[in-house]
N, C-alpha and C positions, 0 to 999 in steps of 0.2 A: 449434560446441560440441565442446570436446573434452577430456581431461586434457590438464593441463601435464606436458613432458619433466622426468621427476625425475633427470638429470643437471644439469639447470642450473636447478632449485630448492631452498631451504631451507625449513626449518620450525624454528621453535624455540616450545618448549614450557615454559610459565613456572608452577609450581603452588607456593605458598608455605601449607602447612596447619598450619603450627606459629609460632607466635610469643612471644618473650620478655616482651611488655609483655603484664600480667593482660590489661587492659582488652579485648586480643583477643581469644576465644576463638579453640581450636583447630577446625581445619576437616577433618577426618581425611578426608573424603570427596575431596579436593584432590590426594591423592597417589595414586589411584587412575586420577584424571580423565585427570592428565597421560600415566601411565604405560599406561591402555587406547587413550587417545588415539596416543600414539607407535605402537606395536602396530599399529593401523588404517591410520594414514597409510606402515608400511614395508610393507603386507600387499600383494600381485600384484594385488589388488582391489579396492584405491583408489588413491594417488598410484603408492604400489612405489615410495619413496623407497628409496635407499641407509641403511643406518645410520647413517654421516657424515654424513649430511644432515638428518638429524632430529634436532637437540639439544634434550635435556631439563633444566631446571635444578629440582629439588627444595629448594623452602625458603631459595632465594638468601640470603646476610646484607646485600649491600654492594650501592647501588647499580652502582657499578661493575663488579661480578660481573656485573650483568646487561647493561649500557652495552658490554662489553665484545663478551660473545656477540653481543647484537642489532646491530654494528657491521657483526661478521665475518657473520654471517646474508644481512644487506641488502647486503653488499659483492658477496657469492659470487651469490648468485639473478640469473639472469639471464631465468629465463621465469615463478615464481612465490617468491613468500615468502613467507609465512604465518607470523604471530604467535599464539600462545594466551597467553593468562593468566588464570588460577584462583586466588582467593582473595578478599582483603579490598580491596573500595574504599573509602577515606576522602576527603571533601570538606573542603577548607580552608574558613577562614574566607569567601574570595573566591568560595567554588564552585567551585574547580579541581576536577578528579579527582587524587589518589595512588593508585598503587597499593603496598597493605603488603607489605613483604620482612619476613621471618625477626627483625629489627632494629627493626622500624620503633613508631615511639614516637606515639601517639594526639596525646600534649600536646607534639609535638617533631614534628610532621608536613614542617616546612617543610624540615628535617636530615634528616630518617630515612627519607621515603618515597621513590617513584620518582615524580615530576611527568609525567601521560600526556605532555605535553607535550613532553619530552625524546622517549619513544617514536614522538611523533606526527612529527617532525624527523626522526629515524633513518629513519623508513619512506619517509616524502615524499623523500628523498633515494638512495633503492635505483634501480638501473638496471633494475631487474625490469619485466617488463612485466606481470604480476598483483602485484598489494600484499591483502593480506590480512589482517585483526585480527581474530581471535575474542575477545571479555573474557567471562567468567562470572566476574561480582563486584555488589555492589552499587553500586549509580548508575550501571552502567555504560555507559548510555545517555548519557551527558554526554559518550562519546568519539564519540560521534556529533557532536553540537554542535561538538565541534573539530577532527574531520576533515572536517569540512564538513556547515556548518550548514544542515538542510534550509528552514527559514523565517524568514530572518535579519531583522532589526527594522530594520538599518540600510542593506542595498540586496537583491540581489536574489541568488539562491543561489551559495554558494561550494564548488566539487569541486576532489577530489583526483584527476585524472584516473587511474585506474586501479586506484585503492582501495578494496577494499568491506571492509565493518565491520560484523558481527555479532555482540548483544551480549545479554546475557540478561535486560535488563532495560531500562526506561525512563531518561530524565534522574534521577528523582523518584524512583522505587520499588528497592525492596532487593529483593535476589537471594533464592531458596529452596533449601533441602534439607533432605528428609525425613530423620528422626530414624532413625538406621543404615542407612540408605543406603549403596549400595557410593558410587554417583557421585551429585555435586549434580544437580538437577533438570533443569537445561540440555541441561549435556553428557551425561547417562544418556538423555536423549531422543536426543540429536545423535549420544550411540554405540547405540542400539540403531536407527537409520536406514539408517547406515554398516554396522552388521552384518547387520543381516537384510532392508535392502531397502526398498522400497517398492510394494506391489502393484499392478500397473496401472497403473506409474508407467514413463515412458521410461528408455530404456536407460542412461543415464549421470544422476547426480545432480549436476543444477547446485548453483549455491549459492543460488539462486530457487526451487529444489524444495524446497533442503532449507528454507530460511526459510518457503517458504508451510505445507510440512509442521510446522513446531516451533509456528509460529503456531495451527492449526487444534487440535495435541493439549495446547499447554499451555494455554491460554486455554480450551478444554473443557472440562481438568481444574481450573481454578480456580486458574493458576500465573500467577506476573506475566509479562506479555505481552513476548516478544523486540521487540528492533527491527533496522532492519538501512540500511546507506544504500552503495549502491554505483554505480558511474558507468560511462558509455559501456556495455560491452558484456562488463562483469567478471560480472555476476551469469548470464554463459551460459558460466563456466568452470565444469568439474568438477571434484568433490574425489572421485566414487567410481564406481566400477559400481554400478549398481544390482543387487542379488543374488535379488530376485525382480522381473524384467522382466516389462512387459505380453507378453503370449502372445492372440492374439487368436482366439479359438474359428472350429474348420476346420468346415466342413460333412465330414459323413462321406462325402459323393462325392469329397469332394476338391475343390470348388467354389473359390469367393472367399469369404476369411474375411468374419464378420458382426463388425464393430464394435460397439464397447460400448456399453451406453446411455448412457454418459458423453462417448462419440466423439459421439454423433449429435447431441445437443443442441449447438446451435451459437448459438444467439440466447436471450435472454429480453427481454422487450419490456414498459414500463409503460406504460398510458396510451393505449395505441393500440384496443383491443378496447371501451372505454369511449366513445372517440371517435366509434369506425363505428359503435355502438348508438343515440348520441347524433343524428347525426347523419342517422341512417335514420327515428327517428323523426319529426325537424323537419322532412324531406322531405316526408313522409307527410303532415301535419298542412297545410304549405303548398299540396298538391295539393286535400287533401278543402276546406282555403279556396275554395280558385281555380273547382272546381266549384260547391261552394256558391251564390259573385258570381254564375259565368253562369247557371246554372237560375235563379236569382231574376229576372236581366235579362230573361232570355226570358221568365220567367213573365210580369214587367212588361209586356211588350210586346206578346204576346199576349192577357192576359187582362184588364191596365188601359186594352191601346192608347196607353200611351206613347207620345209622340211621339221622331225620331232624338235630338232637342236633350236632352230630359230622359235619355233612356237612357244618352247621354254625360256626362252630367254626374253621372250617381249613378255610372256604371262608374269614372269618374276617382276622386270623393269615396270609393268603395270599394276603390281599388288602391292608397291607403297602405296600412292593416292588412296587405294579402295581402305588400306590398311588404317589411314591416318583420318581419312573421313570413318570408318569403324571405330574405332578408339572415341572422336569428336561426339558421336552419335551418344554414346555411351558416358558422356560428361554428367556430370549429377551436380545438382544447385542444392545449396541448402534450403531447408523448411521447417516450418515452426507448427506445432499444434496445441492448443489450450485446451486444456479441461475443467471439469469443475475441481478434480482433484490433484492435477498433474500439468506440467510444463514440460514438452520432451520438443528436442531440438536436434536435427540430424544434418550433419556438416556435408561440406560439397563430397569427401570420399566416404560416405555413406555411414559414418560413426553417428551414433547416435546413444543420445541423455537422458532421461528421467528423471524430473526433480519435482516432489511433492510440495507444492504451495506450500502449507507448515514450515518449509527450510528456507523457503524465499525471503527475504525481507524486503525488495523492492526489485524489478524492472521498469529498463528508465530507457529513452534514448539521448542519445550526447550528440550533437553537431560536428564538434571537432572537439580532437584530443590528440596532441604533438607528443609522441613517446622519444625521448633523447634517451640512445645509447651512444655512449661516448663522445665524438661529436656528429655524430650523423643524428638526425631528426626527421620524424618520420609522423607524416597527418594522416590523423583517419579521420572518415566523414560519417556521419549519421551511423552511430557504434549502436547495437543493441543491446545493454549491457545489462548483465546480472550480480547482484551480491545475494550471499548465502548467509543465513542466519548464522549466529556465535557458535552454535556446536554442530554444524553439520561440518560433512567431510566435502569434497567439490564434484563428486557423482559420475567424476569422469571429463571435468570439463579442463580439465589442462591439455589431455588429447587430443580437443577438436584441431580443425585449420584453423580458425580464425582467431587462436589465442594470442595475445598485447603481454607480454610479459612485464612490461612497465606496470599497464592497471593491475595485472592481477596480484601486481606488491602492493596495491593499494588497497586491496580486496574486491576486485570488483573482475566478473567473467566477462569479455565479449565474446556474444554469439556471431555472429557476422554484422554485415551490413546493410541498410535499411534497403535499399536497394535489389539484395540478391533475394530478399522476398518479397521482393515487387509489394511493400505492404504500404496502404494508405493507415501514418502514424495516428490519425485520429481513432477508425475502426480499430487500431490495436490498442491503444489506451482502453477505450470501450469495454473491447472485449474481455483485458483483465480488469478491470473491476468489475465487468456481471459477473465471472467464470470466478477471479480469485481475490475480489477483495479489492482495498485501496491500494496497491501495491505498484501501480504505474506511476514512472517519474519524469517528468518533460526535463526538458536540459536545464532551464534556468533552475530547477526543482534541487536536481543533480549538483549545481553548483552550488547552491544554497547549503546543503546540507555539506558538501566536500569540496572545499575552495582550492584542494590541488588536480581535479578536474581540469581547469581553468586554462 
């Protein structure tokens, strides 16, 4: 974890807040974006880029104006590049992304705009060893889809090795900014991060801090939700000091510091506390059986004079029940436990997984999911389901019970169901994103990204 050397990185900064065609409104908040943005990344206390290395373009007119700079940018970076752009995203007919220059014409989009696509070329082609795109625009989540789509329809995930992409918005939903606002909603959260820190937060701001951070404050406040998709080992680069560093409280002898309550919690666990209650009880219940038989036999034997042959044969006729309440006792419920560094899940016959967060790419839960083999069709309810990043293997999860062989053609594991860990889905959401990130998926989240869910 560390900053990149800003001798052999670029940044260019792309904010277009005015435009010629009505149809756009102007975005006044755009030139402030780019212009506090620049500021931050030359400051001693985030990149400490050179001046030369930070280029700003205000309100571009010409494709080419921009084709131009982003050549020379991605030519020169040799250890970070980073892209911003601010403004207006338009989708073509096709669903492309544009992004609007100065120029650029609503009903002329195929002539006037910038095709991400061209950007997405330029960047994949830098010798840099971090690639970087920030967009704050509408639909800006669609350049996710093209620098590598996280749940592809037609095989299985495609990365840009080295590329991470943070964007303000979904594929589907439009960007925000509050009416006189200095900066739009994104980047006002992303520079007041950058400026003033994160409390209790490690000493340097990855690009993982600062996503889990945008996530947690705009989604709190009712702002459309960032996205973000980055590969290998990019999202443990820095873009800054952190300016308010955890400090972790001295005993006043001068002792060993006491870690935060947020240090100490290191597990949350569903399903397991349910489990051993369940379970002590059926114990209990099978023992006061088993007494029960023998006081009766003996009673038998002594007070009726039973002979050996009848007391064996009622003990027998009486050792299923005890037998099948024994076995019941003994039933085992699945359970889940989180870590900071681990997902491990143990099915109802006591198999059990370990998967390190790094290989996760999301858990989500599904409402319903109709698996059709043949003609028989078959509903699951409230699925708790797993996908595994492009190069993991599945850790043992085709063994569990509660494997869907239909999802897991689709790539996706179920662990059981929401119910057999008696779990409240808000606390579990919760829970992985403090423990592992932004990685929890609600249903419609799920559908969103994979329309054969559905």
């Amino acid at each position: 974890m560390s900053l990149a050397d800003p001798a052999r990185s670029r940044a260019l900064l792309i904010g277009t807040a005015v435009y010629e065609d009505s149809a756009l409104p102007a975005l006044d908040a755009v030139t402030n974006n780019v212009t506090d943005l620049a500021e931050v990344l030359t400051s001693p206390w985030s990149l400490g880029l050179p001046p030369g290395h930070c280029t700003v373009l205000h309100d571009p007119g010409a494709v080419m104006e921009v084709g131009e700079q982003l050549e020379r940018a991605a030519e020169q970076a040799e250890d970070l590049l980073l892209v911003y752009f601010a403004g207006h995203g338009l989708v073509d007919e096709r669903g492309e992304l544009h992004l609007g220059l100065r120029t650029t014409r609503r009903g002329r989009l195929k002539w006037s705009g910038l095709p991400f696509a061209h950007i997405r070329e330029c960047i994949a082609g830098s010798p840099a060893r971090n690639r970087v795109l920030i967009l704050d625009c509408c639909f800006s989540g669609r350049a996710i889809e093209a620098m590598g789509d996280p749940v592809s329809l037609a095989s299985a995930q495609v990365e840009i090795v080295g590329t991470y992409t943070l964007t303000s918005t979904s594929a589907t939903a439009p960007s925000h900014t509050a009416v006189g606002a200095r900066h739009t909603t994104f980047t006002g959260a992303l520079l007041e991060l950058l400026r003033s820190g994160l409390p209790g937060g490690p000493e340097l701001l990855t690009f993982r801090v600062i996503y889990e951070h945008l996530l947690r404050t705009l989604v709190a406040n009712g702002k459309p939700r960032p996205e973000q998709r980055g590969t290998l080992t990019t999202d443990q680069l820095a873009l800054a000091r952190n300016r308010a560093p955890r400090l972790p409280a001295v005993p006043a002898d001068g002792g060993v510091p006491v870690p935060s309550p947020s240090d100490a919690r290191k597990t949350v666990e569903f399903g397991r506390h349910d489990l051993e209650g369940s379970v002590r009880r059926r114990k209990a219940l099978t023992v006061v059986l088993t007494v029960l038989l023998l006081a009766g036999l003996l009673c038998a034997t002594v007070l009726l004079k039973w002979d050996w042959q009848a007391v064996v044969a009622t003990a027998g006729l009486a050792l299923f029940p005890v037998l099948i309440v024994y076995f019941w006792a003994w039933d085992r419920r699945a359970y889940l436990v989180l870590s900071r560094s681990t997902l491990s899940f143990t099915d109802g016959f006591g198999r059990k997984v370990d998967i390190p967060w790094p290989d996760v790419d999301f858990i989500g839960l599904l409402h319903t999911f109709d698996a059709v083999v043949g003609e028989d069709i078959t509903t699951y309810k409230n699925l708790l389901v797993v996908r595994l990043g492009p190069t993991s293997h599945d850790f043992g999860l085709s063994r569990l019970t509660w494997t869907v062989p239909y999802l897991r053609g689709f790539g996706y594991h179920a662990l059981c169901g929401l119910g057999d860990l008696s779990a409240d889905p808000v606390l579990l959401r919760d829970s992985v994103i403090e423990l592992a990130g932004p990685r929890y998926r609600t249903n419609d989240e799920l559908l969103n990204l994979d329309p054969r869910l559905s």
